[in-house]
C-alpha positions as CSV (number, residue, x, y, z in Angstrom):
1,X,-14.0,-4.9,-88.5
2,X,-17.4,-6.0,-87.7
3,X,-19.7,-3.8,-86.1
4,X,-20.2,-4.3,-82.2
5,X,-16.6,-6.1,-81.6
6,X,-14.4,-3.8,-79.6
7,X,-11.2,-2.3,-80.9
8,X,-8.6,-4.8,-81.0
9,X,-6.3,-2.0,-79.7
10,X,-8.1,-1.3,-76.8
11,X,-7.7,-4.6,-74.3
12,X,-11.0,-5.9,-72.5
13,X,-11.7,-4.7,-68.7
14,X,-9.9,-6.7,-65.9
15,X,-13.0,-7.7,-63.6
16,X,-11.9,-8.7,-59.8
17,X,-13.3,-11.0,-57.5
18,X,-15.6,-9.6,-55.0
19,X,-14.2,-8.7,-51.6
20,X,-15.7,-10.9,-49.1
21,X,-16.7,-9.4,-46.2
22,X,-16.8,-11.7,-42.9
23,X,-19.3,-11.0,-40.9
24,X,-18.8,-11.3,-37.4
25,X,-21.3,-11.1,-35.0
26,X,-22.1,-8.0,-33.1
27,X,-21.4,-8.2,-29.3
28,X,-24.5,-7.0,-27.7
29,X,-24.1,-5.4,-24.4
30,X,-26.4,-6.9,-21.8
31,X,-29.5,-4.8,-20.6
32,X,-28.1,-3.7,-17.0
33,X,-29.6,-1.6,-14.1
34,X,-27.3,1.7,-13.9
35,X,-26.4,2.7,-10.2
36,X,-28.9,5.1,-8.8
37,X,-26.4,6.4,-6.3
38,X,-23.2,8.0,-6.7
39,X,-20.0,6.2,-5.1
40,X,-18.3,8.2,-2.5
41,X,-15.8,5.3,-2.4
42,X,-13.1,7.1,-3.4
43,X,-13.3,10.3,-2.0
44,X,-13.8,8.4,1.8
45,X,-10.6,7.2,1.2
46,X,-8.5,9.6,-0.3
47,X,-10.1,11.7,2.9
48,X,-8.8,9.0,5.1
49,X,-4.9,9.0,3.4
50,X,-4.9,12.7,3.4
51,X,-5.7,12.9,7.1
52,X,-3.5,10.2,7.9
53,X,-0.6,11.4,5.6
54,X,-1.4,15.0,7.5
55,X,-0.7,12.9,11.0
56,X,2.7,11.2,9.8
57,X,4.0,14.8,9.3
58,X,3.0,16.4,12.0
59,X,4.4,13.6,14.1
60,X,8.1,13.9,12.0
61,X,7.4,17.5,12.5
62,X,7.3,16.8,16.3
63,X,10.3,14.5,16.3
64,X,12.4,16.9,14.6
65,X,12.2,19.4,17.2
66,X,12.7,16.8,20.2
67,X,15.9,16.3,18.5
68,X,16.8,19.1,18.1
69,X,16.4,20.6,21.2
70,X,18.7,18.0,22.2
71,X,21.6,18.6,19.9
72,X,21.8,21.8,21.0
73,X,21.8,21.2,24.5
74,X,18.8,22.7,26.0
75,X,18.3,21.9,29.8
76,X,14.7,22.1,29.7
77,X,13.7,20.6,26.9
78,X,10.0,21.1,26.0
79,X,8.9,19.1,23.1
80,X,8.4,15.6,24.1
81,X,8.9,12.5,22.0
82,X,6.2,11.7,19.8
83,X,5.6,7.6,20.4
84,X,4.0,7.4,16.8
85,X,6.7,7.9,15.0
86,X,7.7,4.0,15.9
87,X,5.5,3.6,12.9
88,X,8.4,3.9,11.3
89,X,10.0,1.4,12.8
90,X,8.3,-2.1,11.9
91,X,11.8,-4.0,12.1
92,X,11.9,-2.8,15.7
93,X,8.1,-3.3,16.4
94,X,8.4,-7.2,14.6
95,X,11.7,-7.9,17.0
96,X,9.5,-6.1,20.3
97,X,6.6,-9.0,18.8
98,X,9.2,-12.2,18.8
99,X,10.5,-11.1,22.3
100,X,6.6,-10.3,23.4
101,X,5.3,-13.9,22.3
102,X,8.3,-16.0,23.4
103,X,8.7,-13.9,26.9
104,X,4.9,-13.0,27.7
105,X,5.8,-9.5,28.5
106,X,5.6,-6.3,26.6
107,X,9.0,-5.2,25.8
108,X,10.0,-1.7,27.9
109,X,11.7,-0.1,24.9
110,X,9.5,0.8,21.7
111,X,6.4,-0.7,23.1
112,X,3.9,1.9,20.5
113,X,6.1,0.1,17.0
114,X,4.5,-3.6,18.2
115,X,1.5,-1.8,18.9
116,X,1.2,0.0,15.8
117,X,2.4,-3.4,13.0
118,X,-0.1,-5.8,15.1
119,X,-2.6,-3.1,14.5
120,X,-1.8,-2.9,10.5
121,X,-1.6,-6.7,10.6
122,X,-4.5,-6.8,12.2
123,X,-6.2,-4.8,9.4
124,X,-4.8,-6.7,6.6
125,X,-6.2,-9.9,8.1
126,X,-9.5,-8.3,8.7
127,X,-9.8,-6.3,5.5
128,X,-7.5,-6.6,3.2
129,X,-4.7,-4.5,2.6
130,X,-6.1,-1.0,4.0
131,X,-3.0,-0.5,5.6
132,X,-1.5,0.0,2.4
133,X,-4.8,1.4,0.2
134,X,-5.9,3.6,3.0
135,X,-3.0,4.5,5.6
136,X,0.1,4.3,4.5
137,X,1.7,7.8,4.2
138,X,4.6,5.7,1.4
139,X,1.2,4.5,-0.2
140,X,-0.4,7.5,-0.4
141,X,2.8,9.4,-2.1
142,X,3.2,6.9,-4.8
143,X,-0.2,6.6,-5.9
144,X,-0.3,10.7,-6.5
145,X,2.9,10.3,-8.4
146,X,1.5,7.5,-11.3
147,X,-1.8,9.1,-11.1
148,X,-0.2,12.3,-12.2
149,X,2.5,10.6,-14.7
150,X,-0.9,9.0,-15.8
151,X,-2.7,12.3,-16.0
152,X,0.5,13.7,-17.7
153,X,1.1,11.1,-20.3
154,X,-2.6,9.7,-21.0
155,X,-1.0,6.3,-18.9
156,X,1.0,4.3,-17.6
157,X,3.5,1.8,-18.2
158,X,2.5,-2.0,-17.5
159,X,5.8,-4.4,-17.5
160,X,5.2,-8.0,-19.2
161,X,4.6,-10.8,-17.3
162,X,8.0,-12.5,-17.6
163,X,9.6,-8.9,-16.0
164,X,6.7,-8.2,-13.5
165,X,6.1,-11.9,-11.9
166,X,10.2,-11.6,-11.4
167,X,10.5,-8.5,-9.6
168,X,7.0,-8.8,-7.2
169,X,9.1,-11.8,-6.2
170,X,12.0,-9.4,-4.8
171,X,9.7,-8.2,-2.1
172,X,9.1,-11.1,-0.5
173,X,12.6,-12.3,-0.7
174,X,13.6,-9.1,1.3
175,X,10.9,-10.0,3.8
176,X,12.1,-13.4,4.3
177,X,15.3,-12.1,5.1
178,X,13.9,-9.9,7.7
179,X,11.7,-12.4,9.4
180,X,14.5,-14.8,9.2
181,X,17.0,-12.3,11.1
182,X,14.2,-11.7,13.6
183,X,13.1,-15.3,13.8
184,X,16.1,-17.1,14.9
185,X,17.4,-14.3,16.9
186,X,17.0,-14.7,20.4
187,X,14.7,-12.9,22.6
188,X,17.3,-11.9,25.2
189,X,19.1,-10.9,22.2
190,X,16.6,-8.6,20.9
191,X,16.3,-7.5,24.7
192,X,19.8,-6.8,24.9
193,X,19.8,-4.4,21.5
194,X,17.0,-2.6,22.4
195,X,18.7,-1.5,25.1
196,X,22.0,-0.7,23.6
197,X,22.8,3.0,22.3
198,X,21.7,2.3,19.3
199,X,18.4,0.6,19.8
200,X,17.8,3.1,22.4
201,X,17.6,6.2,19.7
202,X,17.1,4.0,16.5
203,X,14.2,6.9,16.2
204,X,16.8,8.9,15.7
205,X,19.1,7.0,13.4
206,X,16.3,6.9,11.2
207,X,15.9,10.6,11.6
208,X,19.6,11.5,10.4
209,X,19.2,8.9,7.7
210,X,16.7,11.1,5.8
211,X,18.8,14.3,7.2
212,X,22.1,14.0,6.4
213,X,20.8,11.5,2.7
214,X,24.4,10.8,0.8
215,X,24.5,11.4,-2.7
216,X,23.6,7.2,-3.5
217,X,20.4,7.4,-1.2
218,X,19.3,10.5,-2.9
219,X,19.8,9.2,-6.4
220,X,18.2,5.7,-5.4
221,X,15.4,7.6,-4.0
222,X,14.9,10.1,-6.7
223,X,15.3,7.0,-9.0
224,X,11.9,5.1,-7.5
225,X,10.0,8.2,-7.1
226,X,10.5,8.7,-11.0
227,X,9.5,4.6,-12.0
228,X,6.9,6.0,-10.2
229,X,5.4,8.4,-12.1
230,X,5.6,6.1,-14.8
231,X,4.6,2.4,-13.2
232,X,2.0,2.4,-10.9
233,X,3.0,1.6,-7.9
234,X,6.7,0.8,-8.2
235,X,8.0,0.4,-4.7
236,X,4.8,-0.8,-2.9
237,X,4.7,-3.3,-6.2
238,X,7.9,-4.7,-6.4
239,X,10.4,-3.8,-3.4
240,X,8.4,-2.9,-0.3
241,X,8.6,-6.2,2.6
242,X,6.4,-4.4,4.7
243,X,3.7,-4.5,1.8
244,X,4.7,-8.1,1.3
245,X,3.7,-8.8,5.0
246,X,0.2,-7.2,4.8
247,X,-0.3,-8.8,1.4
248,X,0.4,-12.4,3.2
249,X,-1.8,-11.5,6.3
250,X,-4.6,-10.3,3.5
251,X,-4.9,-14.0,2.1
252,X,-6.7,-14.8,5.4
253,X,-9.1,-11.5,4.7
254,X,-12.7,-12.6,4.8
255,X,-13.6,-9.7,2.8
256,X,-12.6,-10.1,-1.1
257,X,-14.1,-8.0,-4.0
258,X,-16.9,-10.1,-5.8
259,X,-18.2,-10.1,-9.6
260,X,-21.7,-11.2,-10.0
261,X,-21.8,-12.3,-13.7
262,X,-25.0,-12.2,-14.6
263,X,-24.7,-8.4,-14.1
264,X,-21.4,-8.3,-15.4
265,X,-21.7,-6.4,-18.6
266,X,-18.1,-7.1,-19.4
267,X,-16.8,-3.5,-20.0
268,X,-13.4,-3.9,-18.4
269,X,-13.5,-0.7,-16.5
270,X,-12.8,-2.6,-13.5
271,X,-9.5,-4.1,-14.4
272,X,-8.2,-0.7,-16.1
273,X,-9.0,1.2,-13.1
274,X,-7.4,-1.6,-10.5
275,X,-4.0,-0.1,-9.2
276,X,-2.3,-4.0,-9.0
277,X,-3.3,-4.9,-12.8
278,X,-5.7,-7.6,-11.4
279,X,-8.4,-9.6,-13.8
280,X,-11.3,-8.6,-11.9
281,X,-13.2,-8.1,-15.2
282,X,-12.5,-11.9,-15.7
283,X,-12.4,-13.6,-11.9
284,X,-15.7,-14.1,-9.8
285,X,-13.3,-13.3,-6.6
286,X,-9.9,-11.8,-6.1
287,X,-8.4,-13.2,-2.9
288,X,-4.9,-12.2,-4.8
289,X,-2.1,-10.7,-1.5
290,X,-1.8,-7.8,-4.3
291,X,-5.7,-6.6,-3.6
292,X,-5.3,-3.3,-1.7
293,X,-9.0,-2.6,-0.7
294,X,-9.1,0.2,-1.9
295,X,-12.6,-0.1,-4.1
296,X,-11.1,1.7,-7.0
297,X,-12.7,-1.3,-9.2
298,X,-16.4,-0.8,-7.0
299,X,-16.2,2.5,-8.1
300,X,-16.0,2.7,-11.6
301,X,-18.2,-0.3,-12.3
302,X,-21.2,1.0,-14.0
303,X,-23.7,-1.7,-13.3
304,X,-25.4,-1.8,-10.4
305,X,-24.5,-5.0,-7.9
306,X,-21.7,-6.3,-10.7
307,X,-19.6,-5.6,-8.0
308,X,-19.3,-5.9,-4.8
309,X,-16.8,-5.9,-1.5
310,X,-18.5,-9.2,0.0
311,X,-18.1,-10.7,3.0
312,X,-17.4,-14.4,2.8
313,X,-18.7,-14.6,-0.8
314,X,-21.8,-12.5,0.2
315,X,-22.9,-9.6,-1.4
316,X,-24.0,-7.1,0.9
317,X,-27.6,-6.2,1.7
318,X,-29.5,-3.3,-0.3
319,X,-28.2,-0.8,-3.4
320,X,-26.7,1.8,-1.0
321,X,-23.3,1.3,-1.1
322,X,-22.2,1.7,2.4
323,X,-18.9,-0.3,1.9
324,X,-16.4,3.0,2.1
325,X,-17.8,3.9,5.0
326,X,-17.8,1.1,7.4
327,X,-14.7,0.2,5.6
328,X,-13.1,3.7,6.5
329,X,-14.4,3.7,10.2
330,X,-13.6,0.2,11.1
331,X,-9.5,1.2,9.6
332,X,-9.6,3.9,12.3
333,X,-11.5,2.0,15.1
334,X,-8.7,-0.8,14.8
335,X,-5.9,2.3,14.7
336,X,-7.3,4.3,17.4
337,X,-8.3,1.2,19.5
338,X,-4.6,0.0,19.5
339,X,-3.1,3.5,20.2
340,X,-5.7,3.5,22.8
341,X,-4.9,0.5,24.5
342,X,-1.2,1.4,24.6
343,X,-2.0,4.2,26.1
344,X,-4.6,3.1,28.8
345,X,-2.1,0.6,30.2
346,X,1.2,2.4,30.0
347,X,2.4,0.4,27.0
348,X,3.2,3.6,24.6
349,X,6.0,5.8,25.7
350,X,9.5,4.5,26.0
351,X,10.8,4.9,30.0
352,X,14.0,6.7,28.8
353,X,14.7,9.6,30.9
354,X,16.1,13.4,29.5
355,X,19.5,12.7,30.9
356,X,20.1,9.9,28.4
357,X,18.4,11.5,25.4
358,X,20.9,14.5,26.6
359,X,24.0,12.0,26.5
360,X,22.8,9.8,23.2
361,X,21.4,12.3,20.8
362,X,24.1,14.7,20.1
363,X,26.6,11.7,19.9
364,X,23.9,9.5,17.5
365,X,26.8,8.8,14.9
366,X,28.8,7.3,17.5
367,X,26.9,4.6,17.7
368,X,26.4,1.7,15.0
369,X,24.7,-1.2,14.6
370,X,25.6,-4.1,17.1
371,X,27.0,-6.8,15.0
């Protein structure tokens, strides 16, 4: 064998092809002004949910012992009836509403629940849905529970479209059966069960509800709080009407968040951190009924004027973000202003006098719904 030929034993080297590489082109982030000031946006509002949430106890607090001290029949009862715990009752305050509009008088019996749901209405339509991002005690609860099952578990489950579209849908079919009910029901009618037993101490109803919870309830309950560690929002998402209300009125907000996109620098933070799973990374306005006000987008946002909480499409004057604040104090100049009002003109106290509480409360599960 000749010299320089390789061993005919040994096989020649198997040279591959080249791996081609596909270049793609880097995505430079645009230049961008970082905010100079710190946003206080949250912890305005988590100041504003905690006081508010503190209220809502103290008032069921209040209204426990009222009870009470009639059940156990005590001649001179001393704690009065707390009127603000007809927040609680916005099927009563919608009925007082009907009968208010088609009569022209303020109904006698639960005045303070149509006070308090044309306040929150009156809120949503104004600015968004800070009844729900900023006051409501249910709203409050369930955004610490996914917060901590996001904490817990590094995040949070987000259902697909074809499951979530479905089930947001269920809260506004169990408002329109509300509204329905209410609509075509007659304003002497409503008169008439406000005035029965039972509309008389629905309070109360409620009350024992939550007292004397049957083993269903409890397991329904527990149920939602859990989906609720886990999905953010569950029952304000998908099964809350009262949400569904506020999110309708909200449409009509002239306040919407706003994305300027020249300063956009398209880092997503502001969809991740949005508690309704809205684009706002992607939309230049979100006028969506699922938009709770509650800046958690403004505040994450690290570009300064990317955005914004505008009114009318206009982004509001200077870099200090003032938007929490006047945000927060005009939520509690609407609240206060329609307690107020109640108050100043004899509109927030029902007229029922000791001796009936004495006859009606400790016989509450006598009385039932009037068909």
């Amino acid at each position: 064998m000749e010299r320089g030929l390789p061993d005919p034993v040994t096989p020649f080297p198997i040279l591959k092809e080249p791996t081609r590489r596909v270049c793609r082109p880097v995505r430079q982030r645009k230049p961008y002004q970082k905010r100079l000031l710190a946003d206080r946006a949250q912890a305005v509002r988590r100041a504003v949910q905690v006081s508010f949430l503190a209220l809502n106890i103290w008032i069921g607090i209040q209204f426990y012992l009222f009870v009470r001290q009639y059940e156990v029949f005590d001649s001179r009862p001393q704690w009065p009836r707390p009127a603000g715990v007809e927040g609680w009752l916005p099927i009563a305050g919608l009925m007082n509403l009907k009968a208010a509009l088609a009569t022209g008088e303020i109904p006698l019996i639960h005045p303070a629940a149509m006070f308090l749901i044309v306040a929150f209405l009156l809120m949503s339509l104004l600015l968004r849905k800070a009844f729900c991002g900023w006051l409501c005690p249910v709203g409050t609860i369930s955004e610490l529970l996914w917060k901590t099952g996001r904490d817990t578990f590094g995040r949070n489950i987000v259902l697909s479209r074809w499951l979530d579209i479905p089930l947001r849908s269920l809260k506004y079919l169990l408002l329109g059966l509300f509204l329905w009910a209410i609509i075509t029901m007659p304003a002497p009618a409503i008169q008439a069960f406000m005035r029965s037993p039972y509309g008389l101490i629905v309070d109360v109803q409620m009350l024992n509800f939550f007292r004397y919870l049957s083993a269903t309830a409890a397991v329904v309950i527990g149920v939602l709080a859990l989906l609720s560690v886990f999905i953010r929002n569950f029952w304000c998402r998908y099964l809350c009407p009262y949400g569904a209300l506020m999110g309708l009125a909200a449409l009509f907000s002239p306040l919407w968040i706003r994305r300027n996109k020249d300063k956009c620098i398209d880092c997503g933070k502001c969809a991740k951190a949005c508690p309704s799973h809205l684009p706002v990374d992607t939309n230049v306005s979100m006028h969506s009924a699922e938009c709770l006000g509650c800046l958690e987008c403004v505040t994450v946002c690290p570009a300064e004027g990317a955005l914004d909480l505008s009114l009318l499409g206009r982004r509001p004057a200077g870099r200090v973000r003032t938007e929490p604040l006047w945000l927060a104090g005009a939520v509690i100049r609407i609240f206060l202003g329609a307690v107020g009002y109640a108050k100043l003109t004899g509109h927030w106290d029902s007229p029922i006098p000791p001796s009936l509480y004495h006859q009606l409360i400790p016989n509450a599960a006598e009385y039932s719904h009037p068909r």
